[in-house]
C-alpha positions in Angstrom: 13.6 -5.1 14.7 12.5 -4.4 11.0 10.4 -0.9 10.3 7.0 -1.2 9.3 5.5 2.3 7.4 2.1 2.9 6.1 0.1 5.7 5.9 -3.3 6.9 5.1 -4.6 9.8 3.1 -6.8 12.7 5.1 -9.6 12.5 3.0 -12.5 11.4 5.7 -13.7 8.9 8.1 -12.3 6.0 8.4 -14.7 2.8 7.3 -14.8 -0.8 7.7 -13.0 -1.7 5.1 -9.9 0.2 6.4 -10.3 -1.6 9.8 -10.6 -4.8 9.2 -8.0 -4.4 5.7 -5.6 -2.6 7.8 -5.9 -1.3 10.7 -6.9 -4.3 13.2 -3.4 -5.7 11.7 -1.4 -2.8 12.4 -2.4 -3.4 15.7 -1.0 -6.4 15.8 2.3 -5.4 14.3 3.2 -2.7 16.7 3.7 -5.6 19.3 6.5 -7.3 16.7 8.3 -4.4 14.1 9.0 -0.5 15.2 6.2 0.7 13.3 5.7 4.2 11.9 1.8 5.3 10.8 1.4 8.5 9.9 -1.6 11.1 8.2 -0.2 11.8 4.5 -2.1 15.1 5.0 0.3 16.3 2.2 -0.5 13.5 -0.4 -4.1 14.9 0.4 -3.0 18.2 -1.0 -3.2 17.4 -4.6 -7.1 17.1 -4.4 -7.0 20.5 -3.1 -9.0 20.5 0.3 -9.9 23.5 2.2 -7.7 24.3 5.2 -10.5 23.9 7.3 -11.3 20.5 5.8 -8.2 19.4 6.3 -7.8 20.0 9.9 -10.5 18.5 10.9 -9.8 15.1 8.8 -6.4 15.3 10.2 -7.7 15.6 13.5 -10.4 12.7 12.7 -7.5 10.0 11.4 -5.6 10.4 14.8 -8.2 10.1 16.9 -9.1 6.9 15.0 -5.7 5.4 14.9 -6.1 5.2 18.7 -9.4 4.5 18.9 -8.3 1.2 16.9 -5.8 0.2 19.2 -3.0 1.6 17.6 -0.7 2.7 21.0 1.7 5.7 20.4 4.0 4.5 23.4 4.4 1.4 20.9 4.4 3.1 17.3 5.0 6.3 16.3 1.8 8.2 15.1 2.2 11.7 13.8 1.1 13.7 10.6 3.1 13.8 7.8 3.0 17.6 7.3 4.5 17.4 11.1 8.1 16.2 9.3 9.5 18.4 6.9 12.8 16.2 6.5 10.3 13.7 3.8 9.4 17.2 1.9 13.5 17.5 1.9 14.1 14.0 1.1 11.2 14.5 -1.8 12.9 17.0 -3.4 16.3 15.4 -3.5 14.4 12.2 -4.8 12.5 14.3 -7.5 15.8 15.3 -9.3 16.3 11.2 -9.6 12.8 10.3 -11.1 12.6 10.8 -15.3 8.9 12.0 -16.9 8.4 9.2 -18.4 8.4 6.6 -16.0 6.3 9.1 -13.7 4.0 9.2 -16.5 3.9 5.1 -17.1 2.7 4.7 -13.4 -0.7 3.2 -13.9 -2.2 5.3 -10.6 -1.5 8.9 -12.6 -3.0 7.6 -15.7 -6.0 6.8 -14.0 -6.1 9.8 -11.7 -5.9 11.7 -15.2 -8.7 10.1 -16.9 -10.5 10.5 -13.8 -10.0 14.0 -12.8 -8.7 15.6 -16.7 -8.9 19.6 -15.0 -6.3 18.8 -12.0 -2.9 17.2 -13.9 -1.1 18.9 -11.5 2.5 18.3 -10.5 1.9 16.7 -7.3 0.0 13.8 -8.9 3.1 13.3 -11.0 5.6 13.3 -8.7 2.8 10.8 -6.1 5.1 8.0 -6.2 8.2 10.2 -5.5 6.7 11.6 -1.8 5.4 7.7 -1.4 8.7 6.6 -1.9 9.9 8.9 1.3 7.6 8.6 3.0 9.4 4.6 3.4 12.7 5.7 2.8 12.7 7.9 5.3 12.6 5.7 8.2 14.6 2.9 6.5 11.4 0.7 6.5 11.6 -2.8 4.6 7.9 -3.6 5.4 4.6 -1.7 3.8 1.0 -3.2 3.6 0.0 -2.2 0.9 -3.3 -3.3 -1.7 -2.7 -4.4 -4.9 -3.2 -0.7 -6.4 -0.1 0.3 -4.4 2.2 -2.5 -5.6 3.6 -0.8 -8.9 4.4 2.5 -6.4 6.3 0.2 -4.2 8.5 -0.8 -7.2 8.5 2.8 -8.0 10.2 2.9 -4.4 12.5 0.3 -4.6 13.4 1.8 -8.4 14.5 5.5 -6.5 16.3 4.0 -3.5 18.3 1.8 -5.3 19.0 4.7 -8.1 20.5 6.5 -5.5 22.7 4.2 -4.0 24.3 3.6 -8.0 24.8 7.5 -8.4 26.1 8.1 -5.2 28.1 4.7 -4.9 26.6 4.2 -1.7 24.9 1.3 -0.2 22.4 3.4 1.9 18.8 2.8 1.0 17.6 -0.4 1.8 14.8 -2.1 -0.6 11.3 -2.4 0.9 8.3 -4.9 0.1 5.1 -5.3 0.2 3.8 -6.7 4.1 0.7 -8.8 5.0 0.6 -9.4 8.6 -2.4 -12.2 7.8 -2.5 -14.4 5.5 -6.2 -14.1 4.6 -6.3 -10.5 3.2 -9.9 -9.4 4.1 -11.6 -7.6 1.2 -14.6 -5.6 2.2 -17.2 -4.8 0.0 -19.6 -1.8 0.1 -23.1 -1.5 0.6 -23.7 -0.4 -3.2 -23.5 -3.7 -4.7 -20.5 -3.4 -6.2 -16.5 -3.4 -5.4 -14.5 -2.7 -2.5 -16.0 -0.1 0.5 -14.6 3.2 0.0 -15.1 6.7 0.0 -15.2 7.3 -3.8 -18.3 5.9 -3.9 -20.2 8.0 -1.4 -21.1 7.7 1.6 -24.1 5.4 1.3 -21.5 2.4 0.2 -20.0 3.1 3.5 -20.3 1.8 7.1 -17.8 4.4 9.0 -15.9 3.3 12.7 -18.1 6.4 14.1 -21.4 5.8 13.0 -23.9 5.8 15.5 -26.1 3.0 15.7 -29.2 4.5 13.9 -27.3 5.5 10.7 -25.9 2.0 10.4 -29.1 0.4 10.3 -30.1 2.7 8.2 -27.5 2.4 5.3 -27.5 -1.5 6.3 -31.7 -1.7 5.5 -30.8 0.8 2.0 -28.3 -1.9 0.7 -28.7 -2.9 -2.5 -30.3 -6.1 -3.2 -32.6 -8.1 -5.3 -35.9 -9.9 -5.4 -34.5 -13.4 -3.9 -33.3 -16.6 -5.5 -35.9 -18.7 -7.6 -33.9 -21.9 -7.6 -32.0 -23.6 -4.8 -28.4 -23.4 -4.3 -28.4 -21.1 -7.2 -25.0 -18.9 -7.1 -25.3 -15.2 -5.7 -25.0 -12.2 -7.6 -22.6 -9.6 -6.6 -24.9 -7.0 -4.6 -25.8 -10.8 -2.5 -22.6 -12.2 -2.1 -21.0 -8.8 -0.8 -23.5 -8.4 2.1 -23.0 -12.1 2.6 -19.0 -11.2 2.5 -20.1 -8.6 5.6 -21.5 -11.3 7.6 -18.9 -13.5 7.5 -17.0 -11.0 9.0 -19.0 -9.0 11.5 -21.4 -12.2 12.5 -20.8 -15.6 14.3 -20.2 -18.4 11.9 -23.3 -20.3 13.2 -25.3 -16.9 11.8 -23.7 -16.7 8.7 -24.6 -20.4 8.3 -28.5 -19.9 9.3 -28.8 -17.4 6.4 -26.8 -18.9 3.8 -29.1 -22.2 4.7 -32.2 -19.9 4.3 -30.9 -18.5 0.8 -29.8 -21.4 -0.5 -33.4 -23.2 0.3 -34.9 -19.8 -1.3 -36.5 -19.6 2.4 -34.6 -15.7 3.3 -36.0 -12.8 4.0 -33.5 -10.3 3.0 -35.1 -8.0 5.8 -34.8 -10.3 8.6 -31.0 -11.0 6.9 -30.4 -7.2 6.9 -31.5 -6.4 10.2 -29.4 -9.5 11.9 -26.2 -8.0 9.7 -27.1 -4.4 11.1 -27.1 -5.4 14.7 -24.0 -7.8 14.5 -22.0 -4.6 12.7 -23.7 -2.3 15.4 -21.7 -4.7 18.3 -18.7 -5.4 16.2 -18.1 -1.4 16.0 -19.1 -0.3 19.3 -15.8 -0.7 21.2 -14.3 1.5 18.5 -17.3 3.9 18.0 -17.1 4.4 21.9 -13.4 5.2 21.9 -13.3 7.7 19.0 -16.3 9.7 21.4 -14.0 9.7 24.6 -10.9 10.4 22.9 -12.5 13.3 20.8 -13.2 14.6 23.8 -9.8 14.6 25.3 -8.0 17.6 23.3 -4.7 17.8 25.6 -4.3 14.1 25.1 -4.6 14.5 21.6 -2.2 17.1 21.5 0.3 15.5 23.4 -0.1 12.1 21.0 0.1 14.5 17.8 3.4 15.9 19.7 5.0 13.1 20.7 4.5 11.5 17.3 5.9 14.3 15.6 9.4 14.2 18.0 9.5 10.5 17.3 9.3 10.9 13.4 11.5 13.7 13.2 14.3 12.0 15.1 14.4 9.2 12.9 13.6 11.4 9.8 16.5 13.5 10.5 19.5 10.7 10.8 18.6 10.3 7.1 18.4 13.4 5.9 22.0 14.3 7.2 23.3 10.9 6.1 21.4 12.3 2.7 23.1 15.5 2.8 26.7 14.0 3.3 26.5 11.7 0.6 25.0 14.2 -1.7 27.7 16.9 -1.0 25.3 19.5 0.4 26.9 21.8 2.3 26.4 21.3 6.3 24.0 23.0 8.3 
C-alpha cells in the first residue's frame, strides 16, 4: 500500500475551498493508501502566531479533519509539533540544501516581497521541513496545488541528494497526487481568485459557519448591475458565484439561473439567496459534527494521542535508518 502525506498550515478555519480541493478526497484515500495528515503547526511558526493562537487553531484543524470524515482508526492524524524525529530529519536535510537554490524557490521570493520585515530563516529553509515532512514516512503520493509543485521538486531534489552522498538507495521520490480527475477550484466571495484566508474573511464561507453568517457573506458578495445583452459572457465576480453553484446546487438549479442570466431575466438576489441556502445544506453535516466533536475533549485527546504514537513509530524507523547511514553515533 503506497503512503499518502499532506498537511495543512494552523493558520484558521478551515473553508470551502479546502473541503471540496482537499479534504472530501482525502476521505476517499484513506479507504485505498496508508495515509498520514497532519497540523504543520511548526510551518505556522514562521508567521509568528501567539501561543495562545496557536492552540486553539491546532485544536480547530483536528476537530475539522474529523468532522470531514477523515477516520483516525484509518489514517494517522496528529500534529506535526507532536513528532520531533521531522525537526531531526530537518536538520540533517538542512546541511544538504545550498542558499541559492533556497533562495530560487519562487514561494520565498514571494513571501519576501510580500512580508519584506520577516526574511527569517524558517521561510528559507520552508521547502527543507516540507521535504520531511514526506520523507519521513516514505510517502510517494502528495496532493498538492500548483503553488506546491516546485517544493515537491525541491523534495525529490534533497531525497535523492542523499541517497548520492551516502551511496544509499533509501529515500524514495514522491509526486504530486490527484485522487479526482476534475480538480475543483473554488473561488471566493470577493470577486476575485481562489477562496482563502489571505483575503479576509469576507471572501470566505468557513465549514463552521452558522447559517446566519453564510447568508450574510453570501447576500455581501460581490457583483454587478446584470447583463445587458443575451448570452453575453460573465465577468469574473459572476462566473465565480456561478462556479459556487455548480458545486453546492443541483444541476437542474444551476441550469434555471444560468437560463435566467443568459436571457438577462436574473435577479442576482433571488440567485444569491438560492446559492446561500444550497451552501447552508451542503455544510450542515460538517458544521454539525465540528459542534459535537468540539464538545468531546477526551475524545479529542485521545485522537491527538493516538495520532501522535502512530506518526512517531513510523517517523522513528527513519530517523535510525538516518542515523546509521549518516554515521551518528547510536542512541
Amino acid at each position: 500500500m503506497e503512503t499518502v502525506v499532506s498537511g495543512i498550515r494552523s493558520t484558521g478555519k478551515l473553508h470551502l475551498g479546502n473541503y471540496y480541493g482537499a479534504l472530501s478526497n482525502f476521505v476517499k484515500m484513506q479507504e485505498e493508501y496508508n495515509c498520514f495528515f497532519f497540523i504543520a503547526d511548526l510551518h505556522s511558526l514562521t508567521t509568528h502566531p501567539t501561543p495562545g493562537d496557536l492552540r486553539r487553531t491546532v485544536r480547530q484543524v483536528v476537530v475539522e479533519y474529523l468532522a470531514a470524515g477523515i477516520d483516525p482508526e484509518k489514517s494517522t492524524i496528529y500534529v506535526q509539533s507532536d513528532v520531533p524525529q521531522v525537526a531531526e530529519l530537518y536538520l540533517y536535510m538542512n546541511m544538504n540544501a545550498y542558499l541559492g537554490e533556497l533562495e530560487r524557490a519562487t514561494a520565498f521570493k514571494d513571501k519576501v516581497r510580500a512580508n519584506p520585515d520577516n526574511v527569517n530563516a524558517g521561510l528559507l529553509t520552508y521547502p527543507v521541513l516540507m521535504a520531511c515532512d514526506i520523507l519521513i514516512h516514505h510517502a510517494t503520493k502528495v496532493p498538492v496545488g500548483k503553488d506546491q509543485e516546485q517544493h515537491l521538486e525541491m523534495t525529490r531534489t534533497f531525497g535523492n541528494r542523499f541517497n548520492r552522498l551516502y551511496e544509499v538507495d533509501y529515500f524514495k521520490e514522491s509526486f504530486a497526487f490527484s485522487y479526482s480527475d476534475k480538480l475543483v477550484k473554488i473561488p471566493g466571495l470577493d470577486g476575485q481568485g481562489k477562496m482563502g484566508k489571505s483575503n479576509g474573511d469576507a471572501s470566505c464561507v468557513y465549514l463552521s459557519d452558522s447559517p446566519e453568517i453564510i447568508r450574510k457573506k453570501v447576500m455581501r458578495a460581490v457583483s454587478d448591475s446584470g447583463p445587458t445583452i443575451e448570452n453575453q459572457p460573465k465577468p469574473e465576480s459572476i462566473q465565480n458565484l456561478f462556479d459556487l453553484m455548480k458545486v453546492v446546487s443541483s444541476a437542474d438549479t444551476y441550469k434555471h439561473f444560468d437560463n435566467l442570466y443568459n436571457t438577462c431575466a436574473i435577479r442576482y438576489g433571488d440567485f444569491k439567496k438560492q446559492l446561500a441556502e444550497d451552501m447552508v445544506l451542503a455544510t450542515e453535516p460538517v458544521r454539525s459534527r465540528i459542534e459535537e466533536i468540539s464538545a468531546d475533549e477526551d475524545y479529542l485527546s485521545k485522537v491527538i494521542k493516538l495520532g501522535a504514537e502512530k506518526a512517531a513509530a513510523s517517523a522513528d524507523r527513519t530517523i535510525k535508518d538516518v542515523r546509521e547511514i549518516i554515521g551518528l553515533k547510536k542512541i
